[in-house]
C-alpha positions in Angstrom: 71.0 -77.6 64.2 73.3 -75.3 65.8 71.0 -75.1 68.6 71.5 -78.7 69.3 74.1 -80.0 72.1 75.4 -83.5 72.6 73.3 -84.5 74.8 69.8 -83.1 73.4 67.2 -86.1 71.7 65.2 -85.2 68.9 61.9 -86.8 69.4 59.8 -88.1 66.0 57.4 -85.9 66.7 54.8 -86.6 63.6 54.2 -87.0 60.1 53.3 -84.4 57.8 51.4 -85.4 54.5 51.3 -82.9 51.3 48.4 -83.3 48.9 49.1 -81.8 45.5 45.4 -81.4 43.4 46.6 -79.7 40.2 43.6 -79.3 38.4 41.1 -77.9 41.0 39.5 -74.6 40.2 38.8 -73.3 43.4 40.1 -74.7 46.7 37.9 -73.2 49.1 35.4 -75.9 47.6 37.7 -78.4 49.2 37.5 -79.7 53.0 39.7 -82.0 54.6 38.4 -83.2 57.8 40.8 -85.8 60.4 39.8 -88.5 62.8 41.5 -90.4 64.8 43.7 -92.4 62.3 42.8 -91.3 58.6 41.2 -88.1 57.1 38.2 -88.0 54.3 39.0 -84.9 51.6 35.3 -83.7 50.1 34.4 -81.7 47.7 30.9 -80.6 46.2 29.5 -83.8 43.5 29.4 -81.2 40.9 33.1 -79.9 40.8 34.0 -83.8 40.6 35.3 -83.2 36.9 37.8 -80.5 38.0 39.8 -82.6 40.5 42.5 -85.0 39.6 41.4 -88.6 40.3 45.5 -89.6 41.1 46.6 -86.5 43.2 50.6 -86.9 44.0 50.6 -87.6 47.8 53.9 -87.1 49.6 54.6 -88.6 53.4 58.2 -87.6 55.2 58.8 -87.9 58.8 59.1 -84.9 60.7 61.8 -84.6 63.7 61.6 -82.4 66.4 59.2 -80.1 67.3 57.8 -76.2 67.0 58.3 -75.2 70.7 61.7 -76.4 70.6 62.5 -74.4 67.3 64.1 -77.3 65.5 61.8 -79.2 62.9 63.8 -81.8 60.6 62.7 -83.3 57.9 64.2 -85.9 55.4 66.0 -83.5 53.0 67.2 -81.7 56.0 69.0 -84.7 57.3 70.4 -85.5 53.4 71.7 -82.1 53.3 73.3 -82.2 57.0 74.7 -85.4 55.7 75.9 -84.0 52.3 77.2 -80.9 54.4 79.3 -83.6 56.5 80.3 -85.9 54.1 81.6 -83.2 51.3 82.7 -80.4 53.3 83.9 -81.3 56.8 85.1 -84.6 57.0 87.5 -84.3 53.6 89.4 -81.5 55.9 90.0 -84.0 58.6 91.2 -86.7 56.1 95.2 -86.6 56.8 94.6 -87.6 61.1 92.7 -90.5 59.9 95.8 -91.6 57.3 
């Protein structure tokens, strides 16, 4: 954030979706292809036993962008405002007294 001025916007840029399949063997069996608005995950009928049927699927928002150099995400912004809230403003506290 440092490379950041006052007057700079930080567009959303996307989402980012993480797909967490514990129990396959071997993920090269595993494609994932995209279309326009959703994307189908396949993997070969017989290897269906060796996938977890309820995978934990995480979404977060993703600000910024990679040619900028600044990519945000949600526990980015909690620890900017943790960083704030514990640590810079407390200093500050007696001109607002």
């Amino acid at each position: 954030m440092c490379n950041l001025d006052k007057h700079r916007r930080i567009p959303a840029n996307g989402s980012e979706v993480q797909f967490f399949l514990p129990t396959a063997t071997d993920p090269s069996l595993i494609t994932f292809e995209t279309f326009d608005n959703y994307g189908i995950f396949s993997v070969p009928l017989a290897h269906k036993g060796k996938l977890d049927m309820h995978p934990e699927v995480t979404l977060q928002v993703i600000f910024g962008d990679a040619t900028s150099g600044v990519r945000v995400g949600p526990d980015d912004i909690l620890a900017i405002y943790e960083f704030l809230s514990n640590s810079v403003l407390p200093r500050f506290v007696r001109f607002f007294t």
